[in-house]
Every structure is written in C-alpha cells, then in structure tokens.
LODRENZA-310585 format. One record per atom (N, C-alpha, C, CB): residue in one letter; x, y, z. Coordinates in pm, whole numbers, padded with zeros to 5 digits, always signed. Glycine has a CB too. Example, Ala and Ser with C-alpha at 12.3 -4.5 7.8 and 13.67 -1.06 7.14 Angstrom:
// residues 2
a+01319-00569+00780 a+01230-00450+00780 a+01320-00330+00780 a+01131-00447+00905 s+01285-00225+00708 s+01367-00106+00714 s+01290+00003+00787 s+01408-00060+00572 
//
This chain:
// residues 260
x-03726+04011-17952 x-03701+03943-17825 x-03638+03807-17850 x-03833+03928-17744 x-03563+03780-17771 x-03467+03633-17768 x-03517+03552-17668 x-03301+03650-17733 x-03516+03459-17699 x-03589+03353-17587 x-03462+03252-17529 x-03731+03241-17677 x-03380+03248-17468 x-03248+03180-17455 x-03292+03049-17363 x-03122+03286-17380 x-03407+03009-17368 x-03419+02886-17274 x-03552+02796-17337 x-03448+02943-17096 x-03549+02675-17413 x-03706+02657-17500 x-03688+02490-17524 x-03722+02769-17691 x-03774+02427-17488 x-03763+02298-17552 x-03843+02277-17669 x-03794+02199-17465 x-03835+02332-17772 x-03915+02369-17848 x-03911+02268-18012 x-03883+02523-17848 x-03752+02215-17955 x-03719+02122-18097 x-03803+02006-18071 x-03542+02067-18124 x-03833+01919-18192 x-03912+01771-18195 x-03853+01644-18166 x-03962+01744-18321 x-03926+01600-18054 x-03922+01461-18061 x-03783+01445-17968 x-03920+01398-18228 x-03704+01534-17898 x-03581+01515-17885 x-03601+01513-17706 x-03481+01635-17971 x-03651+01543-17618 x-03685+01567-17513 x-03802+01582-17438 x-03643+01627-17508 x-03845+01595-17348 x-03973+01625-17274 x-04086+01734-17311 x-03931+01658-17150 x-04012+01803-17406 x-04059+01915-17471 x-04154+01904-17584 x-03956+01979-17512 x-04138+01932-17691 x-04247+01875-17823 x-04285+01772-17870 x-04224+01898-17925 x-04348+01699-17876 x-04370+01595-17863 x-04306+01575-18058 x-04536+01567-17791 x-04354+01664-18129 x-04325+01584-18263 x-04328+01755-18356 x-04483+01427-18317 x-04282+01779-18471 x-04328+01895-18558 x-04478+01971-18570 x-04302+01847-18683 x-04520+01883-18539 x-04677+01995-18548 x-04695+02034-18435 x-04833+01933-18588 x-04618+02011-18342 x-04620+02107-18189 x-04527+02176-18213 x-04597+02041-18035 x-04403+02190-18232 x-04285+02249-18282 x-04362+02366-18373 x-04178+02135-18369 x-04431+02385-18457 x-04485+02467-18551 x-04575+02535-18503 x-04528+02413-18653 x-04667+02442-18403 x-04762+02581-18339 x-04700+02613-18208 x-04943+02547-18307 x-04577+02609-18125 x-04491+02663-18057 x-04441+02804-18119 x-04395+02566-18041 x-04398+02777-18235 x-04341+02856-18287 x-04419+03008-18337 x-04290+02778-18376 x-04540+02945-18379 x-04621+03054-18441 x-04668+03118-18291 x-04760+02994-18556 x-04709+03069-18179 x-04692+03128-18026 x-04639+03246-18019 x-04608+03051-17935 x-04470+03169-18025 x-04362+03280-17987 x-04341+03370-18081 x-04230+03229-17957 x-04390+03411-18188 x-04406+03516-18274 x-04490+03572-18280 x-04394+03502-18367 x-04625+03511-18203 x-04723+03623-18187 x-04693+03688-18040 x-04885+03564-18200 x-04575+03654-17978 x-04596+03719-17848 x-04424+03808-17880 x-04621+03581-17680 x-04364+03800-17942 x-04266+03934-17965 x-04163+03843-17986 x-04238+04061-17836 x-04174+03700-18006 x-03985+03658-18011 x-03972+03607-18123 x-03911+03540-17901 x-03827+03680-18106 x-03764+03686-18297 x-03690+03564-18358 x-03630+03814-18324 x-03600+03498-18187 x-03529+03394-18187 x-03526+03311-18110 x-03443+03411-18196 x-03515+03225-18066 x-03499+03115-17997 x-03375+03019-18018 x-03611+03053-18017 x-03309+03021-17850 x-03190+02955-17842 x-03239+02809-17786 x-03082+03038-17748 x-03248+02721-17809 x-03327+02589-17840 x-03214+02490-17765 x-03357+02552-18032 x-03230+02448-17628 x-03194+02391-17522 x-03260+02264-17461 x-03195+02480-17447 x-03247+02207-17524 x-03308+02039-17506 x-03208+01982-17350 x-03251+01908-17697 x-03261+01926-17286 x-03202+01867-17163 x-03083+01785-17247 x-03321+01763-17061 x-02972+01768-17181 x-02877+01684-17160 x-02831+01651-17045 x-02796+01712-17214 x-02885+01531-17057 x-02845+01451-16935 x-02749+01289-16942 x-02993+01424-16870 x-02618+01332-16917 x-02529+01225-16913 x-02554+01087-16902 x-02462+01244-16831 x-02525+01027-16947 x-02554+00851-16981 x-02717+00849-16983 x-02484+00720-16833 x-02783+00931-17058 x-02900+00905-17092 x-02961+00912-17208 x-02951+00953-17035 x-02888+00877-17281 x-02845+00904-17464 x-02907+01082-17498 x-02973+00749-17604 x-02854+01139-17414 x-02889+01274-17482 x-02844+01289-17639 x-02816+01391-17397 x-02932+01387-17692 x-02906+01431-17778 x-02741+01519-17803 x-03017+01488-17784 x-02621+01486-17854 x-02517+01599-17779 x-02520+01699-17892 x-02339+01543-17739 x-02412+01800-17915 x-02403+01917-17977 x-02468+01923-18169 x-02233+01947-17953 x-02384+01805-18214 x-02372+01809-18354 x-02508+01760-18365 x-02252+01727-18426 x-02565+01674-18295 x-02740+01615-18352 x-02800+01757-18329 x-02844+01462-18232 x-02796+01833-18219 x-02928+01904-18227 x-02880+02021-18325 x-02995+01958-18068 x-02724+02069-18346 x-02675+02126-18498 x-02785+02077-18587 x-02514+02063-18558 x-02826+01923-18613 x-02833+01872-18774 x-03020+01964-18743 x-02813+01617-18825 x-03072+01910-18595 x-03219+01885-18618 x-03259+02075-18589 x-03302+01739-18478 x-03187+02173-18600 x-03213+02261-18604 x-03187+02314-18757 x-03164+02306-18502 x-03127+02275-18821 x-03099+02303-18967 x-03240+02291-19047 x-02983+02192-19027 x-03270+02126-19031 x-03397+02071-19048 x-03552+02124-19001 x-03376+01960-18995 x-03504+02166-18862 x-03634+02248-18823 x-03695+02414-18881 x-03610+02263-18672 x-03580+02456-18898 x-03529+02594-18936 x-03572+02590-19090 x-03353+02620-18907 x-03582+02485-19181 x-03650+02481-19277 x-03744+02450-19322 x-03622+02462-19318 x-03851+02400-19186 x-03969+02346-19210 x-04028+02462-19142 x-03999+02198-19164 x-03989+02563-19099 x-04052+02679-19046 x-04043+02765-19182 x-03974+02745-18905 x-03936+02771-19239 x-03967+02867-19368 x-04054+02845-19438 x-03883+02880-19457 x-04063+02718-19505 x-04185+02652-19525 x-04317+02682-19523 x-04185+02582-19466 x-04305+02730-19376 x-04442+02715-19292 x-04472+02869-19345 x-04433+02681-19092 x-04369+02964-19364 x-04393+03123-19365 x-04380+03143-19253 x-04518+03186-19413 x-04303+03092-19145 x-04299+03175-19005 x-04143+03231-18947 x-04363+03067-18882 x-04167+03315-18927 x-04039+03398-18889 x-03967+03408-18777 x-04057+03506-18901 x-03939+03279-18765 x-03898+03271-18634 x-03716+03168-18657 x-04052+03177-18531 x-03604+03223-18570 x-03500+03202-18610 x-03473+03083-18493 x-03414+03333-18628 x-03418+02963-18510 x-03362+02869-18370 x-03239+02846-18430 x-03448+02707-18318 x-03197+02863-18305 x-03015+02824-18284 x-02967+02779-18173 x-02918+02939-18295 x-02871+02687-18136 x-02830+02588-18112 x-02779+02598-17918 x-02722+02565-18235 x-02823+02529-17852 x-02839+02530-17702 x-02846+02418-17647 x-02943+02592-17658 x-02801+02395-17544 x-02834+02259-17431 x-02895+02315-17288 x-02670+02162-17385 x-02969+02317-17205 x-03005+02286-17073 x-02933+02136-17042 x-03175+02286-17058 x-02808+02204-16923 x-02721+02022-16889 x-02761+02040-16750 x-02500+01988-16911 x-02765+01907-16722 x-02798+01876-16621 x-02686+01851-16480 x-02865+01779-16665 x-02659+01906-16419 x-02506+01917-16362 x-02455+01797-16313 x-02491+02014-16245 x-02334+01792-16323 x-02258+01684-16370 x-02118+01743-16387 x-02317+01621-16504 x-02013+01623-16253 x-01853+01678-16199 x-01786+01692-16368 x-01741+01525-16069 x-01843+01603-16473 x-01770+01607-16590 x-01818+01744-16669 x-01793+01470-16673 x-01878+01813-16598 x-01964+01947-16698 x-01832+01982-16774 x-02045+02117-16593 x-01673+02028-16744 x-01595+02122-16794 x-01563+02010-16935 x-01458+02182-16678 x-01524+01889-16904 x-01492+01798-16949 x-01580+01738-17112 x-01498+01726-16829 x-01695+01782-17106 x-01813+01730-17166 x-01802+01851-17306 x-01969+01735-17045 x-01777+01978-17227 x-01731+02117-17323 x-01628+02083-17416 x-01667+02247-17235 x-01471+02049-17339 x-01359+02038-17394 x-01406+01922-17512 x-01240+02004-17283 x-01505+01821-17493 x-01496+01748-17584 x-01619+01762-17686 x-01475+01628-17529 x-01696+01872-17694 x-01765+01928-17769 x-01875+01849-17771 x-01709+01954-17878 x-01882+01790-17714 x-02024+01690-17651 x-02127+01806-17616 x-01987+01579-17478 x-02157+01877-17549 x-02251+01981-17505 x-02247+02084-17614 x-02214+02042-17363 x-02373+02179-17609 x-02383+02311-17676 x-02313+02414-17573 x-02548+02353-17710 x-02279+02546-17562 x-02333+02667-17504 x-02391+02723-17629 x-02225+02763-17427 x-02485+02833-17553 x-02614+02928-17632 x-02568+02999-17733 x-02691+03040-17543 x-02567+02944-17859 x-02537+03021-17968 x-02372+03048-18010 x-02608+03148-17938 x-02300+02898-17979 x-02177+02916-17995 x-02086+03050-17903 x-02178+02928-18141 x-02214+03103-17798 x-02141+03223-17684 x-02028+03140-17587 x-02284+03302-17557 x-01981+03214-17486 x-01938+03180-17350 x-02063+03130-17250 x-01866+03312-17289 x-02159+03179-17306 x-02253+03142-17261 x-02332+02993-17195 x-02289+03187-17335 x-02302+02928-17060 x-02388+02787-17122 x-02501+02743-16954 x-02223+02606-17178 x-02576+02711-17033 x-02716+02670-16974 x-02711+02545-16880 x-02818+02637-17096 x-02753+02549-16728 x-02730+02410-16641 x-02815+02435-16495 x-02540+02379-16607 x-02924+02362-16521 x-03004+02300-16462 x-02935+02212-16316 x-03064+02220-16572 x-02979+02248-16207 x-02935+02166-16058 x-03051+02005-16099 x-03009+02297-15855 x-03029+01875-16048 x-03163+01832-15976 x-03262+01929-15871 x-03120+01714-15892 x-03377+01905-15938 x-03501+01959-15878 x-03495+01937-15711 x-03635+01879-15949 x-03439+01823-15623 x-03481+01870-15529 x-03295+01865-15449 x-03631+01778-15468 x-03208+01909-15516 x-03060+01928-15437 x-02966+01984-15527 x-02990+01786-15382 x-02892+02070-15462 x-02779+02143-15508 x-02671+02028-15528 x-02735+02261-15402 x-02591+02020-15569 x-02476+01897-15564 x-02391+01990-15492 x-02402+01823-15722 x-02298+01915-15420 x-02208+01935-15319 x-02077+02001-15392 x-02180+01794-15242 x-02080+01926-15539 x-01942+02005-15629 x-01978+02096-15707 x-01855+01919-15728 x-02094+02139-15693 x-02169+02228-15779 x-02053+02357-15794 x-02332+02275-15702 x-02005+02385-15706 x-01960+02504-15641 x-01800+02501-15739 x-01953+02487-15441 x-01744+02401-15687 x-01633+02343-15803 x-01613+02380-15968 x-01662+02198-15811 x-01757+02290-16016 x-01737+02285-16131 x-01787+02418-16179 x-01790+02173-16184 x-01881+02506-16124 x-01883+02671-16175 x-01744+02685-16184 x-01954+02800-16064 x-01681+02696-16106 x-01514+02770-16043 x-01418+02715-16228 x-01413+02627-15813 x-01418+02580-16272 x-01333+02549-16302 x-01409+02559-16467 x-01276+02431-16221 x-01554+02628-16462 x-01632+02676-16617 x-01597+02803-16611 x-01812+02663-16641 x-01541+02887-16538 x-01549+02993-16514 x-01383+03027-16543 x-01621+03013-16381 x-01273+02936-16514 x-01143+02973-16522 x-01157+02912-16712 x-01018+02882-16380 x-01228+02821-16797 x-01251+02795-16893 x-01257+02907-16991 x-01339+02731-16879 x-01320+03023-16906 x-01358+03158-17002 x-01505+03152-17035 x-01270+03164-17157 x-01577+03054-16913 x-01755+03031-16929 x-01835+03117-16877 x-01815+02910-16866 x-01961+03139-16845 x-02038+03214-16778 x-02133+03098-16756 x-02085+03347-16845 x-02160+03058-16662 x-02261+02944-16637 x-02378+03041-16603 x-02219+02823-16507 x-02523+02980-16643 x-02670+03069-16617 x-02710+02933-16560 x-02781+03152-16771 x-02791+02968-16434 x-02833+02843-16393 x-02977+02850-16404 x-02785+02805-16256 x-03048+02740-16469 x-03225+02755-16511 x-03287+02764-16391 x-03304+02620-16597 x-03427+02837-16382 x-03465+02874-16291 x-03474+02791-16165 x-03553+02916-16327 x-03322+02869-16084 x-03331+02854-15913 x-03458+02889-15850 x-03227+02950-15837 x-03549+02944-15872 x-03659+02967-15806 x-03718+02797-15797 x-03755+03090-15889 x-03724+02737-15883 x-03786+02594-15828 x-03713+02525-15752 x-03820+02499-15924 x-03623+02538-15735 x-03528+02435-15621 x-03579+02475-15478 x-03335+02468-15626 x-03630+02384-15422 x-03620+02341-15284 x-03580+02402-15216 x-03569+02256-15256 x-03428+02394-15167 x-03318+02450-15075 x-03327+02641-15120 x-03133+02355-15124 x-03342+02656-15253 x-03358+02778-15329 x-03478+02905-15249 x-03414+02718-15488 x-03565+02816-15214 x-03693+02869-15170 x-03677+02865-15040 x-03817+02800-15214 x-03640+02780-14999 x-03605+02790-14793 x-03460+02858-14788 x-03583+02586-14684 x-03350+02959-14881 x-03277+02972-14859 x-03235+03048-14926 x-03244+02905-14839 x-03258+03152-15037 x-03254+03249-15109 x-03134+03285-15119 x-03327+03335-15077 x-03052+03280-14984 x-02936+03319-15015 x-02782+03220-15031 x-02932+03412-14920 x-02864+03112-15069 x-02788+03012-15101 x-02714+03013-15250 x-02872+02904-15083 x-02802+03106-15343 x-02750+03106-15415 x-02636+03218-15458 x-02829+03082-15467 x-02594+03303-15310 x-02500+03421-15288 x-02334+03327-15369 x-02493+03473-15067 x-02325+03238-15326 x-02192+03188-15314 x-02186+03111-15506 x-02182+03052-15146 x-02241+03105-15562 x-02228+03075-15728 x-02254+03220-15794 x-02360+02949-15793 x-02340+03353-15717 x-02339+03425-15779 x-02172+03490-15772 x-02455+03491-15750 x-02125+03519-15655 x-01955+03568-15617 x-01883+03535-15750 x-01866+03465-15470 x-01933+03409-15783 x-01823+03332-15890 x-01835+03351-16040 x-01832+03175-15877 x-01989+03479-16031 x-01969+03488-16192 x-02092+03445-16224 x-01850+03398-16268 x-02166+03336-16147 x-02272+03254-16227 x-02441+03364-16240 x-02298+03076-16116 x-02444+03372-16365 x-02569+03439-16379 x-02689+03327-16352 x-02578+03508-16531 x-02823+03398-16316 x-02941+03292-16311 x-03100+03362-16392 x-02969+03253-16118 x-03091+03250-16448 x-03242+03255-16559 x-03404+03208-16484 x-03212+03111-16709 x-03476+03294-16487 x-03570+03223-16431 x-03670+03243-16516 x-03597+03251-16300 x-03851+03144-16503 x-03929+03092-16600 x-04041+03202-16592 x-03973+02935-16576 x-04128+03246-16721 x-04206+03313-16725 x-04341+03259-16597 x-04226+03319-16874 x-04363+03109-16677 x-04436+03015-16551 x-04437+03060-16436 x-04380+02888-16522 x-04327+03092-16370 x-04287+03087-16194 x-04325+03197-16179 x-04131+03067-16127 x-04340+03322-16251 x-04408+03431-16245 x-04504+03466-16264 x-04382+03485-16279 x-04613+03392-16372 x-04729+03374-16352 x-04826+03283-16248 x-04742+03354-16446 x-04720+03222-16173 x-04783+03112-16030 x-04784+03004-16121 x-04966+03143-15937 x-04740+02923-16210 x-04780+02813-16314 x-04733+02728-16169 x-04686+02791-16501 x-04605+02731-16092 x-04540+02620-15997 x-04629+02646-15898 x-04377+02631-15947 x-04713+02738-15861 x-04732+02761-15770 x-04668+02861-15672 x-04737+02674-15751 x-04768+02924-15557 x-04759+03068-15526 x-04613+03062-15437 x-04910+03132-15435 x-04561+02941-15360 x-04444+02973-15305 x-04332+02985-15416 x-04413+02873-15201 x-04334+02903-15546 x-04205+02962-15621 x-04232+03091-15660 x-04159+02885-15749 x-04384+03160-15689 x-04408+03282-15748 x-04320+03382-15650 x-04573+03313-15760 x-04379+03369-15502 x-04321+03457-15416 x-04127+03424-15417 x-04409+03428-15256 x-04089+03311-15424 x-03940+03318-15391 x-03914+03389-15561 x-03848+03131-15341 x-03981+03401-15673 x-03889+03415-15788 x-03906+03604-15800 x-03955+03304-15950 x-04025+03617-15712 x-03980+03788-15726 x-03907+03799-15629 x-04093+03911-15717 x-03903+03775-15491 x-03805+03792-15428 x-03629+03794-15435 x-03843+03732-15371 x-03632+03670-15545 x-03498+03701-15640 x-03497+03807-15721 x-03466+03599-15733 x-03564+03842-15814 x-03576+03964-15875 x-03548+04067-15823 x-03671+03984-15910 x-03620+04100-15739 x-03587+04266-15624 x-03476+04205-15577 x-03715+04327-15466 x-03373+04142-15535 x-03301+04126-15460 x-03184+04078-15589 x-03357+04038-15337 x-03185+04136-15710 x-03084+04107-15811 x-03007+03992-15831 x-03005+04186-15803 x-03110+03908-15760 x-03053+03773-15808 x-03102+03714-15985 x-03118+03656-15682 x-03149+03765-16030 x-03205+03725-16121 x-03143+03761-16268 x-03323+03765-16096 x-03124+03778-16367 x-03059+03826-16494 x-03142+03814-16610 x-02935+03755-16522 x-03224+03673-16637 x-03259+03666-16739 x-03398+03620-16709 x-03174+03597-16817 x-03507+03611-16780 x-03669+03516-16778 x-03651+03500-16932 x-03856+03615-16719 x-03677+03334-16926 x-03731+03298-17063 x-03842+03174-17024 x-03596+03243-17178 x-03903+03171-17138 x-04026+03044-17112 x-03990+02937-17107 x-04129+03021-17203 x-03899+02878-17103 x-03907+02696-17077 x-03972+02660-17138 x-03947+02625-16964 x-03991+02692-17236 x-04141+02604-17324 x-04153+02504-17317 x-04164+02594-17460 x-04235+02391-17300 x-04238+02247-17351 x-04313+02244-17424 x-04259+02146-17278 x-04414+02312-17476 x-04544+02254-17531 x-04634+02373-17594 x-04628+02175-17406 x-04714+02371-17649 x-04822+02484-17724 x-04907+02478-17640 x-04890+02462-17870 x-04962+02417-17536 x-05046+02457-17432 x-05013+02509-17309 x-05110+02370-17406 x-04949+02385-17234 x-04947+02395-17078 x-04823+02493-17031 x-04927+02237-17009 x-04725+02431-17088 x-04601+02519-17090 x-04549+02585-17213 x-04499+02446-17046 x-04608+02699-17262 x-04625+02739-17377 x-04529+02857-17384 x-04763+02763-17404 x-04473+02912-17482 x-04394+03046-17520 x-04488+03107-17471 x-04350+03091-17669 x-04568+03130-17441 x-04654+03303-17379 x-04548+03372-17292 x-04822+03281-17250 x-04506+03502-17322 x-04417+03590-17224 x-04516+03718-17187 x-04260+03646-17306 x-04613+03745-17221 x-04678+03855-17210 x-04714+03891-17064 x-04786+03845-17292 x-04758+03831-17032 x-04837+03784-16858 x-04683+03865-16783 x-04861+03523-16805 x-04613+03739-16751 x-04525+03748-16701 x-04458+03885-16717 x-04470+03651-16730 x-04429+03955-16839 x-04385+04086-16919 x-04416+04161-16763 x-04498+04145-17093 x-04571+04184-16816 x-04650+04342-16761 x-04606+04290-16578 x-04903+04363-16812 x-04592+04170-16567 x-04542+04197-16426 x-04449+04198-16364 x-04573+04154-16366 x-04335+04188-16444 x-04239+04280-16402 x-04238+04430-16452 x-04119+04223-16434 x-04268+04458-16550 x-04268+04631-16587 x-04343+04680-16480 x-04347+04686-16741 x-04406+04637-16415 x-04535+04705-16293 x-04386+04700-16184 x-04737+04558-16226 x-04355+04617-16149 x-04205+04597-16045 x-04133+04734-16046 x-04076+04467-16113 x-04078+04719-16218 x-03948+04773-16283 x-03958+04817-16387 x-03853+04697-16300 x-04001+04908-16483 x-04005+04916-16646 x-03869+04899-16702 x-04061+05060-16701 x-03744+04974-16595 x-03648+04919-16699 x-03562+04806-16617 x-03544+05046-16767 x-03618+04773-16518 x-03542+04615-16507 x-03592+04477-16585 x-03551+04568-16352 x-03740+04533-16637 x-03838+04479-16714 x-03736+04427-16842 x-03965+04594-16750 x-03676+04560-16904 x-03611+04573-17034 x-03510+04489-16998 x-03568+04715-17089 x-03440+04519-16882 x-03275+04408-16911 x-03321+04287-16873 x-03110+04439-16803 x-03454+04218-16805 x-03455+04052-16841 x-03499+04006-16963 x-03540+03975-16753 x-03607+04061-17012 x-03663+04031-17128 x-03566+04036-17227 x-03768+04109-17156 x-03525+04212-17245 x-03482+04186-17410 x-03348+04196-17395 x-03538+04297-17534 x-03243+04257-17311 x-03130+04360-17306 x-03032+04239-17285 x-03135+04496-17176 x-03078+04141-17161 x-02952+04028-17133 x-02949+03942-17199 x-02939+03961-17019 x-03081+03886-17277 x-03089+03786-17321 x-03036+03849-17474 x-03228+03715-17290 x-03004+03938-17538 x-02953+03949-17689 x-02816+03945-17674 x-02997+04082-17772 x-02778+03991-17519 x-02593+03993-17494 x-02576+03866-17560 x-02515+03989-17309 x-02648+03810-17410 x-02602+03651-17486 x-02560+03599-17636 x-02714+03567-17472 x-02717+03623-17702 x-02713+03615-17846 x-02574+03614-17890 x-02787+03726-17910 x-02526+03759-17854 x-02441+03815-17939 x-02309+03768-17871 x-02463+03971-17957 x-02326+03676-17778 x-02220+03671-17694 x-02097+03819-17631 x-02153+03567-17773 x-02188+03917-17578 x-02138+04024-17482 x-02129+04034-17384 x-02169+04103-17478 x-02042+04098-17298 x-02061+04100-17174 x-02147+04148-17127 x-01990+04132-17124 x-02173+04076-16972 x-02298+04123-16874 x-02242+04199-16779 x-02382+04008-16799 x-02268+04279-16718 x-02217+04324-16599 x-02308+04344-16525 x-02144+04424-16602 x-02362+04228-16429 x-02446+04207-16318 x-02473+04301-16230 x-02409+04119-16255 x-02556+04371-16148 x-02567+04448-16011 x-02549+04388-15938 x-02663+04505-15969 x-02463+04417-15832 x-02412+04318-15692 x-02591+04221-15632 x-02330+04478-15514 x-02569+04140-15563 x-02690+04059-15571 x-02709+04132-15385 x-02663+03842-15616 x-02852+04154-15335 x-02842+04204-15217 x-02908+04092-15116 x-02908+04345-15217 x-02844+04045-14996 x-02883+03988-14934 x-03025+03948-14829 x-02808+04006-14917 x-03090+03841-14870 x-03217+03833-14836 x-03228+03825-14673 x-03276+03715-14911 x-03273+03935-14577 x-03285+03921-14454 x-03385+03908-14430 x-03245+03990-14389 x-03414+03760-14354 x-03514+03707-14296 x-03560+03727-14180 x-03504+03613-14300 x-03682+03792-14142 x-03732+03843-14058 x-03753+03730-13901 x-03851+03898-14134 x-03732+03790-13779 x-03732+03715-13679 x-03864+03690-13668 x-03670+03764-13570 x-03889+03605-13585 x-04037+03595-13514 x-04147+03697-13490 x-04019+03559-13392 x-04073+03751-13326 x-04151+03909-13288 x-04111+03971-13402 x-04097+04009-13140 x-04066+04011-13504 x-04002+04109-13616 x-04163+04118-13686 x-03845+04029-13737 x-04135+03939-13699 x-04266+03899-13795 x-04410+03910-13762 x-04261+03765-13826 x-04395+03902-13665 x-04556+03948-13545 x-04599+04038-13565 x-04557+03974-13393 x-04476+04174-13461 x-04476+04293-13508 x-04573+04363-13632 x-04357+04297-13534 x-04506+04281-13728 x-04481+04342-13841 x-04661+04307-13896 x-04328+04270-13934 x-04742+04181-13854 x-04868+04162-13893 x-04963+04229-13801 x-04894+04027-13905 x-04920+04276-13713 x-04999+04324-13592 x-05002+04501-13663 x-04897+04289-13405 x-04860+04561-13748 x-04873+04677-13805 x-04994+04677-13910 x-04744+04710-13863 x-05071+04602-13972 x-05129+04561-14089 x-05274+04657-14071 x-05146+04380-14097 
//
C-alpha cells in the first residue's frame, strides 16, 4: 500500500515533531500494510517553507535512519501546497515537489474558502501536463454545505484525496457524513492518512479500510491501493464521471422521515 499524503518527515512542519516520532510513525505504517510513503510537508509561500531540493536532502537522511532502524518502509519526495495564483509558476521554477517526480501534485484550499482563482490556476496546471489532487475537500466549509461545488475542478481533470480521519469521524460526524457522501457520489479517488503524529493523527488505515470495503470491496481497492500506486508510478487515472449531489426539498425531507 502507498500512502501519497503524510507529514511524516522531522521537524519540517506541523507534522513530527522530531525523528523519534518519525520512527514510531513509521513502524505504524508498516504494521498497518504501507510499503511507501509519498512524504508531503505543507508549503506555504512566503513562509520559509521547506521547497523541493531540502525535503530531496531530508528524505535521503531519513530514509537512512530507517534502515538503520530495520524498518521497511520506503519515503519519497512530495509537497501538500497551499494554493496560491503563483502555483504554475512555483513548478516551472522547481521550487515545489509533485508526488514522486509524477504529473502528479498535491494542493490543499484554506480551511475555511475556496479562492476565487482556484478555478484558473487548476486550468493553467492542467494545460502544464499536471493532474492537481486536492487534500481532503471533505473538510472545507463551502465543501460540506455544497458538495457540488466541487463539480466544476472535477470537469477540469482535478482528482480529490480524502483523510482516513474524516472517515473514522476524527473531524467529526458532519465531515464523516459529507466524506462518504463524496465517495458514493465519485467524487473521491484517493484516502490517505495525513499523518501528523504517532498518536492523534497517526498512519492507522485499517478502521477507515473495513469501511469502505463494507460500502464497496472493489471501490475499497481503487482508493486504497489501485490509485494511489498509479500515482507512484506516475499512470494514468481514468476517473468515473462524478454524479451530482441532489438535495432533498423540505416536504421531500419530511416525507421522507415520516416514511421511517
């Protein structure tokens, strides 16, 4: 299993605090089935992010203090960016990662708003030869009062990743309910853990696993293992059309509790 979304490197972000969390992160995600990890530290513009070639060096470095350790676990090279009109711009100048040197690249909205050029800069990652995955839309705001907001970035190509967390209720039961509701409604492509940490936000995928296989057994297979190794390997995806979320009227909704 590939984990394409992890803050799992040290000291570099909100994520591990230092190597001995990094190490029992790691030993986590190998007791729960993952082989690799695409290692996506936030970048966030004028905020001295870490850019491409540092987290190159500190994955080299990490990658050998895990052998070390005897643990079998592979990390390679990723950003979670934070969106931003310079996103295409930031690529061309090799400032940012995408996932594993793919077409592939990872970008996070602000938590509580879509940006207005959001729509833009997909369009102009996308004429680049990109595939933008956007980290789990299920926590956004507008995302959850509007499901089908995210119709108009999917049209354009943009795949979306969402968190093991949001499926176990970690955000709580309204993102739980909007992130299966993306799911059945094929908005969804990929789940990886967001890891930050060996406790709270931890690699555990298991939970989350058995509940989608209860959903889907083999839609189970293409989030877990099937989309996320494309990536890896940088292959194509070929998405299922995404189906539109119809929101029930009032009397619809009455009706419909009064059937119960």
């Amino acid at each position: 299993m590939i984990d394409l979304h992890s803050h799992i490197l040290p000291g570099i972000d909100d994520g591990s605090k230092d190597i001995n969390e990094t190490i029992e992160m790691a030993r986590l995600a190998v007791s729960e089935g993952i082989k690799t990890i695409i290692c996506t530290p936030h970048y966030i513009q004028y905020n001295e992010p870490y850019n491409k070639k540092q987290v190159e060096l500190l994955i080299v470095e990490t990658n050998e203090r895990l052998i070390s350790e005897g643990i079998s676990l592979n990390l390679v090279a990723g950003h979670e960016i934070y969106m931003t009109p310079d996103l295409p711009k930031l690529v061309q100048d090799g400032e940012v990662a995408t996932l594993n040197n793919s077409k592939y690249i990872l970008i996070e909205f602000p938590m509580n708003d879509i940006p207005l050029y959001a729509e833009d800069v997909f369009y102009e990652l996308r004429l680049m030869g990109l595939v933008p995955i956007l980290a789990h839309p299920e926590r956004y705001p507008m995302v959850m009062e509007d499901p089908n907001s995210l119709l108009k970035f999917l049209k354009l190509g943009v795949l979306c990743q969402a968190n093991v967390g949001s499926i176990r209720g970690f955000f709580g039961e309204r993102v739980q309910k909007t992130v299966i509701k993306l799911i059945e409604h094929n908005m969804i492509h990929f789940i990886a853990t967001d890891a930050h940490g060996p406790k709270r936000r931890s690699p555990k995928i298991g939970g989350a696993l058995e509940v989608i296989k209860q959903l889907d057994p083999q839609l189970a297979e293409q989030l877990f293992y099937e989309n996320p190794l494309k990536v890896y390997q940088n292959e194509e995806i070929n998405p299922p059309k995404p189906i539109e979320v119809i929101k029930k009227g009032f009397f619809a909704s009455l009706f419909s509790r009064k059937q119960r």
